[in-house]
C-alpha positions, -999 to +999 in steps of 0.1 A: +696+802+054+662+788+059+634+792+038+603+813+040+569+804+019+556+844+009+520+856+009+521+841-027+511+807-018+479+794-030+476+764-002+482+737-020+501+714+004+524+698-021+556+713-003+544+701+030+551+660+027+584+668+008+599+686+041+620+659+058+619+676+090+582+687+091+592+720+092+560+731+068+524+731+085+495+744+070+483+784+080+468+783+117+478+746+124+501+746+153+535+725+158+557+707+173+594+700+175+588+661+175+573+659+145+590+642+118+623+641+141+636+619+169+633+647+192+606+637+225+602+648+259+625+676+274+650+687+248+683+711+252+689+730+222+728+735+213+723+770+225+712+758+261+676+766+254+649+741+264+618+733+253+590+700+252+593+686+222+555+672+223+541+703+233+523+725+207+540+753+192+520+786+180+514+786+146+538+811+127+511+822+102+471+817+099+467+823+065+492+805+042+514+774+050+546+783+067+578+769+079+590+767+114+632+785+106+642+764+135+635+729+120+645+738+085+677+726+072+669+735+035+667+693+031+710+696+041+715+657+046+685+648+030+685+663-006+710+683-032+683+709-025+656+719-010+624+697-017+595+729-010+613+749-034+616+718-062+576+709-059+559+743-055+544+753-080+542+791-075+576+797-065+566+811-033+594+788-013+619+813-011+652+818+006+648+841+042+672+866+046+658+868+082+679+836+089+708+834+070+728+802+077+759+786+072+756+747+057+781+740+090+745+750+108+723+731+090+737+703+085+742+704+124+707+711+133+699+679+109+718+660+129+706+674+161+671+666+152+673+632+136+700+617+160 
């Protein structure tokens, strides 16, 4: 599954350089799928979806820092686990039961973003 950073978070910003995917922005900052990945231009998602990588994504929250579900991979090919959860120092880096995932899935979405 991915994970979630809760209401908890005091906004320190220590979880959002550890992400290897850049999945973690800072409340009302928007994103983008190209950051921190080799993804660029017009991409096709395994499911068929498309999307522009350098365009700007909404921002998922404007309050605390948040991460983007779609990018995270809980640091699967990266890290024995993952790197939010080790530094933060609130515990508010917390597994989503929103999106629950198989390690099949994320270690496939880390190779579809880094490849």
């Amino acid at each position: 599954m991915a994970i979630k950073i809760t209401d908890d978070c005091i906004n320190c910003g220590a979880c959002e350089p550890e992400c290897p995917n850049s999945a973690i922005y800072e409340g009302a900052i928007d994103w983008r799928w190209r950051d921190k990945t080799k993804l660029s231009g017009k991409v096709i998602f395994p499911d068929g979806s498309e999307t522009d990588a350098d365009a700007y994504q909404q921002a998922y929250s404007d309050d605390v820092y948040y991460i983007v579900p779609g990018k995270c991979t809980e640091c699967k090919g990266f890290h024995e686990e993952p790197q939010c959860k080790t530094v933060c120092p609130v515990d508010c880096c917390v597994d989503d039961p929103d999106h629950r995932e198989t390690d099949e899935i994320l270690f496939s979405r880390q190779e579809f973003l880094h490849s």
